[in-house]
CHARMM internal coordinates of N, CA and C (Angstrom, degrees):
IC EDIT
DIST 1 N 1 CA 1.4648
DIST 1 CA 1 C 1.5325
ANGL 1 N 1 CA 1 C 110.80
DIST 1 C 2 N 1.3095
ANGL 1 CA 1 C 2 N 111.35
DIHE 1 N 1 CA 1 C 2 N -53.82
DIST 2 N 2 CA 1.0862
ANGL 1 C 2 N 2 CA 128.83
DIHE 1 CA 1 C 2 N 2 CA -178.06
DIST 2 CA 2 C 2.1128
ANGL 2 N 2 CA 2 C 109.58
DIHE 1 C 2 N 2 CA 2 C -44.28
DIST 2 C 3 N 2.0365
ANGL 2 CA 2 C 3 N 101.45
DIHE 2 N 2 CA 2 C 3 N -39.98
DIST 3 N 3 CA 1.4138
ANGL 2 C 3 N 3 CA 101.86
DIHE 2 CA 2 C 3 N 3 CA 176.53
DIST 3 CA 3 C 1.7346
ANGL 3 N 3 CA 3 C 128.82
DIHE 2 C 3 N 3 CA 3 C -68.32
DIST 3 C 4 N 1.4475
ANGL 3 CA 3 C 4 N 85.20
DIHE 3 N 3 CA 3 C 4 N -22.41
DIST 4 N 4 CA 1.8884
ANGL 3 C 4 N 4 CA 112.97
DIHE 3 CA 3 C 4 N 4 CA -176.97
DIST 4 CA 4 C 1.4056
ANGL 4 N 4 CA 4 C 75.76
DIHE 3 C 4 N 4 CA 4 C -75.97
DIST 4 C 5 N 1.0771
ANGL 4 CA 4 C 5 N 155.02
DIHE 4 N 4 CA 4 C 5 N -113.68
DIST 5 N 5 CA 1.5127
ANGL 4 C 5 N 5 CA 143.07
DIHE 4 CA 4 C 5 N 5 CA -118.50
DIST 5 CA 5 C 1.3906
ANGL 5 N 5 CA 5 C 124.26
DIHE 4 C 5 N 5 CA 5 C -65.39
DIST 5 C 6 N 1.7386
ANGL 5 CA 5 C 6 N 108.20
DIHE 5 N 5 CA 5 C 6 N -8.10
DIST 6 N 6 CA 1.0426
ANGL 5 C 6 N 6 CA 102.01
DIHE 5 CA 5 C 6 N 6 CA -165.32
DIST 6 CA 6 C 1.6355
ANGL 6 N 6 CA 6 C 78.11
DIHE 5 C 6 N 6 CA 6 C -93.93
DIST 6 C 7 N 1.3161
ANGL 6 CA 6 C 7 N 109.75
DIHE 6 N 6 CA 6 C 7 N -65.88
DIST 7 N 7 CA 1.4924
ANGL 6 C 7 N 7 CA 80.73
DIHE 6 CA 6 C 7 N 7 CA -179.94
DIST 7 CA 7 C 1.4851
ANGL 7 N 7 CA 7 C 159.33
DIHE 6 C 7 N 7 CA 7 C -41.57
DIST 7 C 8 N 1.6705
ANGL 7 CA 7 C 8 N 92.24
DIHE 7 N 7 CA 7 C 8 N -24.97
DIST 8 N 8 CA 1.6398
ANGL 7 C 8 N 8 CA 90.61
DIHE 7 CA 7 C 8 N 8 CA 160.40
DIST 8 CA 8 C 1.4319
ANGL 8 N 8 CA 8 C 126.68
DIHE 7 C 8 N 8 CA 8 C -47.79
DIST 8 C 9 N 1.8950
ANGL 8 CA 8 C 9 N 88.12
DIHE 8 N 8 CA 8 C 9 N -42.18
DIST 9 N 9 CA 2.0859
ANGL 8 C 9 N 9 CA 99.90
DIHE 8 CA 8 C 9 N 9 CA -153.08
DIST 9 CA 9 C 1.9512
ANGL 9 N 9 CA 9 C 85.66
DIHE 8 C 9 N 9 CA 9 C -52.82
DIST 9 C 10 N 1.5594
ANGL 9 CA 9 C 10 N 124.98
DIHE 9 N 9 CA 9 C 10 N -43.08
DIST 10 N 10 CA 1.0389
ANGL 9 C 10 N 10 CA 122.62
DIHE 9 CA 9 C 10 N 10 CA -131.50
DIST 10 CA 10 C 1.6299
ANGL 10 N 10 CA 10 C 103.80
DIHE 9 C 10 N 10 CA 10 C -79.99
DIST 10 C 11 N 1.5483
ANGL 10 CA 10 C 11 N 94.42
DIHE 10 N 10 CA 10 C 11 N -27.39
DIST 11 N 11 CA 1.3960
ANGL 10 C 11 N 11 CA 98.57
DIHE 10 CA 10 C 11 N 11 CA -178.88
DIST 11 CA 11 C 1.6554
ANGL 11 N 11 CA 11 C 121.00
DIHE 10 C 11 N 11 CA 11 C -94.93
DIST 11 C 12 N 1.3749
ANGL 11 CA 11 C 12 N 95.09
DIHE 11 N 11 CA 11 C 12 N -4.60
DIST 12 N 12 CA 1.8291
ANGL 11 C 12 N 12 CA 108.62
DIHE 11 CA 11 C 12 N 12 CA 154.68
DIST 12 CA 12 C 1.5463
ANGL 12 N 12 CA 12 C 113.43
DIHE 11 C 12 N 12 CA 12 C -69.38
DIST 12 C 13 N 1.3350
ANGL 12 CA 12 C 13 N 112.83
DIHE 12 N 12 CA 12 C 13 N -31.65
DIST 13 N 13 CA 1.3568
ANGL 12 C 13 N 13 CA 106.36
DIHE 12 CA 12 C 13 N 13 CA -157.71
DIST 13 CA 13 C 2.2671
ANGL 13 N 13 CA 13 C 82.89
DIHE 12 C 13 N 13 CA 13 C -103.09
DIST 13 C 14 N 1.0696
ANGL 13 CA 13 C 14 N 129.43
DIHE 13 N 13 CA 13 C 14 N -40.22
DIST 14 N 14 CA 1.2249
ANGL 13 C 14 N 14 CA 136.97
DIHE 13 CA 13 C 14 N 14 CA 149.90
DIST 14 CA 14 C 1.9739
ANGL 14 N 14 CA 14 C 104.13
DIHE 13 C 14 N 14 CA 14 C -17.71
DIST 14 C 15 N 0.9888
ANGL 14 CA 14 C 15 N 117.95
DIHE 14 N 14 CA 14 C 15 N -53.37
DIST 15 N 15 CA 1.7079
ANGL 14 C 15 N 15 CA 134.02
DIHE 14 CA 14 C 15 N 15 CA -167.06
DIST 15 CA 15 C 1.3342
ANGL 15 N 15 CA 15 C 100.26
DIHE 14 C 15 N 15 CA 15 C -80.54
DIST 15 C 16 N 1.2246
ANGL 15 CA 15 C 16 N 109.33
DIHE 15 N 15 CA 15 C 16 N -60.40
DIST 16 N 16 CA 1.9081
ANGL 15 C 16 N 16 CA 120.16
DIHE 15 CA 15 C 16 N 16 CA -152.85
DIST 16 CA 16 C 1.9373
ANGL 16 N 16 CA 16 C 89.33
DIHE 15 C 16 N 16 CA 16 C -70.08
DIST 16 C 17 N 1.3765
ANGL 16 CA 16 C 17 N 121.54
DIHE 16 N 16 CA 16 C 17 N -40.38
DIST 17 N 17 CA 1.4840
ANGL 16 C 17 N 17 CA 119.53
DIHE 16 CA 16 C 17 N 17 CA 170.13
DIST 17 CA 17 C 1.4266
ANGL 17 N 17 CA 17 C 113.89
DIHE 16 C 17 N 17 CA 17 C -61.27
DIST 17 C 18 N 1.3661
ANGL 17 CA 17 C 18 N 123.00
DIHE 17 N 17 CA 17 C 18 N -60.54
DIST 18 N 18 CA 1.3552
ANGL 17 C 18 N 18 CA 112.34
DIHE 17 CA 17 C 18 N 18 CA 158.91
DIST 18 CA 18 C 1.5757
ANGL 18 N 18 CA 18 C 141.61
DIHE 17 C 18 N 18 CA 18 C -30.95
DIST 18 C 19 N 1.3677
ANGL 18 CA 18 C 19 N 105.30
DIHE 18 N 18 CA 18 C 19 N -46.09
DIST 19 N 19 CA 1.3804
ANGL 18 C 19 N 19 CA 110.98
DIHE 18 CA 18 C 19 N 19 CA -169.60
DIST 19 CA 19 C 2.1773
ANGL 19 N 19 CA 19 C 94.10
DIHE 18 C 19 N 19 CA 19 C -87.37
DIST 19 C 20 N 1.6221
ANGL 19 CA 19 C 20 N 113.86
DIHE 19 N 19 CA 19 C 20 N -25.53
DIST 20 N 20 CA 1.2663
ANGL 19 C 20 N 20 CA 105.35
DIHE 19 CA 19 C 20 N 20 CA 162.94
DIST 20 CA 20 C 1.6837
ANGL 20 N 20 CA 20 C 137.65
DIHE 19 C 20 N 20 CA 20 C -41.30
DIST 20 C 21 N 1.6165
ANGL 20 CA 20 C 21 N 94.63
DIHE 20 N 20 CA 20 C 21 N -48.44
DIST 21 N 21 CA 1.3458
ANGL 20 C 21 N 21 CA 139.75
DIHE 20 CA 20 C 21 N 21 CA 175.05
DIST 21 CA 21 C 1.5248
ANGL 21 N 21 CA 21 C 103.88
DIHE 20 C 21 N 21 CA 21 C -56.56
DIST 21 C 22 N 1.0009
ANGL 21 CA 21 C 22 N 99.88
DIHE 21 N 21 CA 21 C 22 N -47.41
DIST 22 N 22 CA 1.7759
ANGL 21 C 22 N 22 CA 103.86
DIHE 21 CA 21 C 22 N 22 CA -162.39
DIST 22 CA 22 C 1.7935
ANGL 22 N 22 CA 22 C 108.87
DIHE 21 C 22 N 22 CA 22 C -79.07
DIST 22 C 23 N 1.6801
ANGL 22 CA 22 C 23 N 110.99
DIHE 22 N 22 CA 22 C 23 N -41.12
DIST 23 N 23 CA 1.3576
ANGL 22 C 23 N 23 CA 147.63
DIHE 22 CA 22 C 23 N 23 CA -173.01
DIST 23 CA 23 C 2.0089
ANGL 23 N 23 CA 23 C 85.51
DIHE 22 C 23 N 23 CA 23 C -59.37
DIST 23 C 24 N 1.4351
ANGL 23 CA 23 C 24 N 107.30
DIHE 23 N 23 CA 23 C 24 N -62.29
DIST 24 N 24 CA 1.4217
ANGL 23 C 24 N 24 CA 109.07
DIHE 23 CA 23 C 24 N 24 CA -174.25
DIST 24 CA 24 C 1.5210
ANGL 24 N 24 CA 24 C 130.63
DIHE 23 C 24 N 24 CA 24 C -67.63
DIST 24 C 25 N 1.3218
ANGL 24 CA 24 C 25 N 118.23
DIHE 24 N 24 CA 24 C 25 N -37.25
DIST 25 N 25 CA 1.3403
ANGL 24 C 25 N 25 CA 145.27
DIHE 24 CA 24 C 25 N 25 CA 148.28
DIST 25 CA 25 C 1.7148
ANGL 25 N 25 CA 25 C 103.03
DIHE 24 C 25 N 25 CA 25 C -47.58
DIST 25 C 26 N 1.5956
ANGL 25 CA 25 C 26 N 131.03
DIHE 25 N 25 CA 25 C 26 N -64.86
DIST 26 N 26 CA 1.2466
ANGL 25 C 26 N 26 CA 105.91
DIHE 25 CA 25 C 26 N 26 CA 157.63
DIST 26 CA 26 C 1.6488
ANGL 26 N 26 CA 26 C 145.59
DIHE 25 C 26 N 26 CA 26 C -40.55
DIST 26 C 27 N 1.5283
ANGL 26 CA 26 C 27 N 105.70
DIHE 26 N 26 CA 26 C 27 N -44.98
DIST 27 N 27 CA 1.3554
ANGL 26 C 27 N 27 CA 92.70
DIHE 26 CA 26 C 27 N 27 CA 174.78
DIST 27 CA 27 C 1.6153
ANGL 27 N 27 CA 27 C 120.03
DIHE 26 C 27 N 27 CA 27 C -77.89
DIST 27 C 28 N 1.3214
ANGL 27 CA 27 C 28 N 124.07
DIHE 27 N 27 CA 27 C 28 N -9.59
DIST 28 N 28 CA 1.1580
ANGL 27 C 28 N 28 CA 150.55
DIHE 27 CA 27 C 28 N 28 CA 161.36
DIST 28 CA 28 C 1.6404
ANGL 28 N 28 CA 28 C 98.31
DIHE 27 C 28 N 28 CA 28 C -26.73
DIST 28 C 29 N 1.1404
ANGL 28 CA 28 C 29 N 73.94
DIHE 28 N 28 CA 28 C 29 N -77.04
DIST 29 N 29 CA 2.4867
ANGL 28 C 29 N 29 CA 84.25
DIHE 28 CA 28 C 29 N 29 CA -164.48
DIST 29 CA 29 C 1.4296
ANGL 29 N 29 CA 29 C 86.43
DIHE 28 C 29 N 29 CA 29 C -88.97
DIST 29 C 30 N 1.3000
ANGL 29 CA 29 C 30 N 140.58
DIHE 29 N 29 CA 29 C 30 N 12.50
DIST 30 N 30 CA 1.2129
ANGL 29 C 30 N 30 CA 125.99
DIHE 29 CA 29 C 30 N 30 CA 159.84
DIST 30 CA 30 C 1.9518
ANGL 30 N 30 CA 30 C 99.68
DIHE 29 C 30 N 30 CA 30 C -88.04
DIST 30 C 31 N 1.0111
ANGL 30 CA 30 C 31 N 111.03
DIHE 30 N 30 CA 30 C 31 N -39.39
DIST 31 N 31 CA 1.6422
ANGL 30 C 31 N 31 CA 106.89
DIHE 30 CA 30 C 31 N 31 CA 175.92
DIST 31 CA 31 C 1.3857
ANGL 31 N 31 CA 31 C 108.27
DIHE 30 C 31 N 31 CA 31 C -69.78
DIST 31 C 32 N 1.1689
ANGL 31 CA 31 C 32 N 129.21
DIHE 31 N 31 CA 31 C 32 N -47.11
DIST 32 N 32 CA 1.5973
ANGL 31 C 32 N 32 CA 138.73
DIHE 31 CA 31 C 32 N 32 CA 179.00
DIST 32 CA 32 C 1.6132
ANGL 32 N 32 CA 32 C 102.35
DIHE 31 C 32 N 32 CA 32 C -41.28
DIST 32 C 33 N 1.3865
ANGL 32 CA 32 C 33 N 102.07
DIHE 32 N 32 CA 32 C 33 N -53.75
DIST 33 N 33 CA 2.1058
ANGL 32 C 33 N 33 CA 110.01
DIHE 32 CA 32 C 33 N 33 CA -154.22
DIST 33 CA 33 C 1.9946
ANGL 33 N 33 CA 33 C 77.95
DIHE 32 C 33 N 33 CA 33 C -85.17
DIST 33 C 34 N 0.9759
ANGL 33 CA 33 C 34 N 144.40
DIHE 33 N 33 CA 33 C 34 N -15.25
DIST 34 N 34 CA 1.3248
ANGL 33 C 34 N 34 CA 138.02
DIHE 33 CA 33 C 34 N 34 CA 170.10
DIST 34 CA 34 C 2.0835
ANGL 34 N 34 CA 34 C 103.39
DIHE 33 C 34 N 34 CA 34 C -72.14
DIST 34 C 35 N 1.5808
ANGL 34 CA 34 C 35 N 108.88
DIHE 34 N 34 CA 34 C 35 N -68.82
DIST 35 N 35 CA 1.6110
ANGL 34 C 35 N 35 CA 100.59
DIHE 34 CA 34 C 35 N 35 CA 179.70
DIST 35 CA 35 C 1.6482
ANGL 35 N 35 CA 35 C 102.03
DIHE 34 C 35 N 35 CA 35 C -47.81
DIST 35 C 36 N 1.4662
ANGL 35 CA 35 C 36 N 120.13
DIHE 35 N 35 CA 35 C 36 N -58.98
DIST 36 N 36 CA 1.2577
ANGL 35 C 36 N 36 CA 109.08
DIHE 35 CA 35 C 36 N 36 CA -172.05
DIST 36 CA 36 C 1.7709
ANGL 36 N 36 CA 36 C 129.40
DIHE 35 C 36 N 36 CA 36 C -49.87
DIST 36 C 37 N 1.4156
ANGL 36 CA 36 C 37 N 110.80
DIHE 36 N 36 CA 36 C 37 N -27.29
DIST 37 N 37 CA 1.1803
ANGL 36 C 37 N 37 CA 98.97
DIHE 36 CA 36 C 37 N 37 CA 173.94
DIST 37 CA 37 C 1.5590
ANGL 37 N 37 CA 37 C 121.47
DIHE 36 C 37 N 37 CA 37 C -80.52
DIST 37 C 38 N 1.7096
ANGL 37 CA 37 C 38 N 110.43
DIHE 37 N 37 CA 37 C 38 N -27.49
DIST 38 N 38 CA 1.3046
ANGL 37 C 38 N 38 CA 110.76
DIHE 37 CA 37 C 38 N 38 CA 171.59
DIST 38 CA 38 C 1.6273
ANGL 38 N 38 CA 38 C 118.59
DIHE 37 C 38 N 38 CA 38 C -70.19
DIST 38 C 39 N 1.5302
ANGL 38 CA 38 C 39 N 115.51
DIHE 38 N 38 CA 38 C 39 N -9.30
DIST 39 N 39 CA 1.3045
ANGL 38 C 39 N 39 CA 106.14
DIHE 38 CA 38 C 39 N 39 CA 172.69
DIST 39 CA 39 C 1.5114
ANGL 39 N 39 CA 39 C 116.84
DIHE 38 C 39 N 39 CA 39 C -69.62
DIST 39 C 40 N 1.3019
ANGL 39 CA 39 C 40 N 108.50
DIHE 39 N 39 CA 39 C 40 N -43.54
DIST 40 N 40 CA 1.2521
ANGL 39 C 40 N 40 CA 153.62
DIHE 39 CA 39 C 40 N 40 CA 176.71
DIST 40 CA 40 C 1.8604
ANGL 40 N 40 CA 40 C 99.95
DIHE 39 C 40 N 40 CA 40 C -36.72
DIST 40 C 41 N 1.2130
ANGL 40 CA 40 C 41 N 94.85
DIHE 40 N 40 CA 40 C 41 N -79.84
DIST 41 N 41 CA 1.9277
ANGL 40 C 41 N 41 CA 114.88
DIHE 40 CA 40 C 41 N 41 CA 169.57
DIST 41 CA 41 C 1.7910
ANGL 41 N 41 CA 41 C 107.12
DIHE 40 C 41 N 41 CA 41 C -45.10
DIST 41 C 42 N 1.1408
ANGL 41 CA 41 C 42 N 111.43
DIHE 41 N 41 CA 41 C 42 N -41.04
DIST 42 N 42 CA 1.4238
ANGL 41 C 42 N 42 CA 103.29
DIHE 41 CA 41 C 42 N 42 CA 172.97
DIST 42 CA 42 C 1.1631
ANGL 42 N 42 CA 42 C 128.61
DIHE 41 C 42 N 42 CA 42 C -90.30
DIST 42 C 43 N 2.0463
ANGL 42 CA 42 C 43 N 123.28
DIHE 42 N 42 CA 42 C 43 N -19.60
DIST 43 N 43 CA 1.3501
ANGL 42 C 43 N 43 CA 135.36
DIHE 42 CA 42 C 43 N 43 CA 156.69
DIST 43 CA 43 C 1.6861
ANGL 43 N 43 CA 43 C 94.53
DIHE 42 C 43 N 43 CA 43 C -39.46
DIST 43 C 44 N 1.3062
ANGL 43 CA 43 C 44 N 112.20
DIHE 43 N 43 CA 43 C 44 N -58.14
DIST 44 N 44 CA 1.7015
ANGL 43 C 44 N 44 CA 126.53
DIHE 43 CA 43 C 44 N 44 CA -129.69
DIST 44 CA 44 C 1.6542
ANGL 44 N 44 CA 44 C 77.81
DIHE 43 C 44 N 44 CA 44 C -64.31
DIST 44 C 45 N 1.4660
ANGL 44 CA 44 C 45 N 116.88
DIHE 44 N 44 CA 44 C 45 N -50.52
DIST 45 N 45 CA 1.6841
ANGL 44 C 45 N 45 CA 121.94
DIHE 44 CA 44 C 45 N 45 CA -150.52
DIST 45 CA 45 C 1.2369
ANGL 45 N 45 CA 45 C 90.59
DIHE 44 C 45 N 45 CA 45 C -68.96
DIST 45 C 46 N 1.6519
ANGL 45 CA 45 C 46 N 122.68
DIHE 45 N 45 CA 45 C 46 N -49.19
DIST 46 N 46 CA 1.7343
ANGL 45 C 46 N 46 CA 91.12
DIHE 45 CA 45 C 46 N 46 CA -163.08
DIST 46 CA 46 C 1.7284
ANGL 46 N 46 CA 46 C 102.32
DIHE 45 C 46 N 46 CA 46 C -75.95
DIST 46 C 47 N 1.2179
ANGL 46 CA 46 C 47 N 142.58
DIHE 46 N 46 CA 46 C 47 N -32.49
DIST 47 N 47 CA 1.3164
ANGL 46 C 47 N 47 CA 118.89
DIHE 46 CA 46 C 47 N 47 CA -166.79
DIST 47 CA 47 C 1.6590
ANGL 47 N 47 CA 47 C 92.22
DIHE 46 C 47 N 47 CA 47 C -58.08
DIST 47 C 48 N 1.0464
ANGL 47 CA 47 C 48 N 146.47
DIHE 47 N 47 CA 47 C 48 N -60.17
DIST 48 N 48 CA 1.3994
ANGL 47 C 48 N 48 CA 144.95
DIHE 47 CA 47 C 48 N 48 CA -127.58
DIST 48 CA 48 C 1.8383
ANGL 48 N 48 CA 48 C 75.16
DIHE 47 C 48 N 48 CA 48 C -80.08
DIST 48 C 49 N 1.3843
ANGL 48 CA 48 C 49 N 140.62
DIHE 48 N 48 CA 48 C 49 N -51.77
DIST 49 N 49 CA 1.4174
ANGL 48 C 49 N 49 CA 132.87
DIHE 48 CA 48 C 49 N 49 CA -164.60
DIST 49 CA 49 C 1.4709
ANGL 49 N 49 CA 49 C 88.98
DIHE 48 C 49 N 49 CA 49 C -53.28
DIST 49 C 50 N 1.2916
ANGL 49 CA 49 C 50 N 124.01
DIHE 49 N 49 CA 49 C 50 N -50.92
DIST 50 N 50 CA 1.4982
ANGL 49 C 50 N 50 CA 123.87
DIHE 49 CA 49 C 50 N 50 CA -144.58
DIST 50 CA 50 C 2.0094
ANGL 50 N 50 CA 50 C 105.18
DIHE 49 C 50 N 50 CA 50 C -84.72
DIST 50 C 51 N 1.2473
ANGL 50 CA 50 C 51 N 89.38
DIHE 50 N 50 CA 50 C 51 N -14.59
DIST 51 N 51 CA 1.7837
ANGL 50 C 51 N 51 CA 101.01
DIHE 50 CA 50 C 51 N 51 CA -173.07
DIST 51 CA 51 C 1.4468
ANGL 51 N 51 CA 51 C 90.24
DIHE 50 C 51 N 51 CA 51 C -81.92
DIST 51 C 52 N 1.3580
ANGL 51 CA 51 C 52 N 133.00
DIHE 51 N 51 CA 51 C 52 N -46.24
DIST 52 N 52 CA 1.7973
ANGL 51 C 52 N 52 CA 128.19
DIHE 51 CA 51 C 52 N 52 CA 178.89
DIST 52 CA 52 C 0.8381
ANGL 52 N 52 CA 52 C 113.22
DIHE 51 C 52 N 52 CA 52 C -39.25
DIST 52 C 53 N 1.4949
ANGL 52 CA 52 C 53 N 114.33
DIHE 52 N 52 CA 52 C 53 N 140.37
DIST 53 N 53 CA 1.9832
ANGL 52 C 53 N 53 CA 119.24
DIHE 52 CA 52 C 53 N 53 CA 179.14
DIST 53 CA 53 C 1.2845
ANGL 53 N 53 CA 53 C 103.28
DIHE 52 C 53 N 53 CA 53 C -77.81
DIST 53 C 54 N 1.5185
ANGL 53 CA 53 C 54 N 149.96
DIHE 53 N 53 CA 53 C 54 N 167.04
DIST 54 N 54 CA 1.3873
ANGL 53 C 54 N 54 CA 138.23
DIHE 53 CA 53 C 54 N 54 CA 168.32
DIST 54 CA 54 C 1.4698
ANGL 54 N 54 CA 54 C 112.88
DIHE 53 C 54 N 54 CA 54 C -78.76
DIST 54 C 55 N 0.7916
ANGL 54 CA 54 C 55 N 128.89
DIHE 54 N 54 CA 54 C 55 N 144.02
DIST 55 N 55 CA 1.6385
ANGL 54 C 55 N 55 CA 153.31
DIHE 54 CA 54 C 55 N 55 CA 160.53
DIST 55 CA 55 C 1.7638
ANGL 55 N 55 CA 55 C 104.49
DIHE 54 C 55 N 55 CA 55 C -2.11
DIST 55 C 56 N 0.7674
ANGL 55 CA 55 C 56 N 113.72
DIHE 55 N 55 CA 55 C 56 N 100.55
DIST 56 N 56 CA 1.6597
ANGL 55 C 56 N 56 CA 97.91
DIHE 55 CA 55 C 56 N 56 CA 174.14
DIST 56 CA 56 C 1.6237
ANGL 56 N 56 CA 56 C 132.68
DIHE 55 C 56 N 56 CA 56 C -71.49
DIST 56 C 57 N 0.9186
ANGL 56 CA 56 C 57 N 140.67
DIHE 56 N 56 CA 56 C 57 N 103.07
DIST 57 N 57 CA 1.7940
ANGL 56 C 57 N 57 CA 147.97
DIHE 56 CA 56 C 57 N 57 CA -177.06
DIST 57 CA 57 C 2.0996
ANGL 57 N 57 CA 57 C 89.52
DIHE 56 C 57 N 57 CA 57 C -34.31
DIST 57 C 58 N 1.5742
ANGL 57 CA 57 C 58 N 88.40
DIHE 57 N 57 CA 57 C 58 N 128.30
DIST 58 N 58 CA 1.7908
ANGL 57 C 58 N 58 CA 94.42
DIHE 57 CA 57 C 58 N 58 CA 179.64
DIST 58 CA 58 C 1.6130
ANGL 58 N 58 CA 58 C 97.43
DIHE 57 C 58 N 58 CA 58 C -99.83
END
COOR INIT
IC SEED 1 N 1 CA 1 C
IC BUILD
């Protein structure tokens, strides 16, 4: 009995590290797909600045 529990505890604590792991690795590429879209938002602005014709003299 005593071997059954130890193994549970081990593979509880086996899980609760995993799902830590996984939790951290998520916010991970959750910060990544965040820089990437703001790179993205500022690519987008300068072509669209650079696609404008200049100002025309009235």
């Amino acid at each position: 009995m005593k071997k059954l529990t130890f193994v549970l505890v081990v593979l509880l604590i086996g899980a609760a590290l995993w799902i830590m792991d996984l939790r951290r690795r998520l916010h991970s590429s959750q910060m990544r797909g965040d820089m990437y879209r703001d790179i993205s938002a500022r690519l987008d602005r300068r072509l669209v600045e650079q696609a404008e014709p200049p100002d025309q003299p009235h």
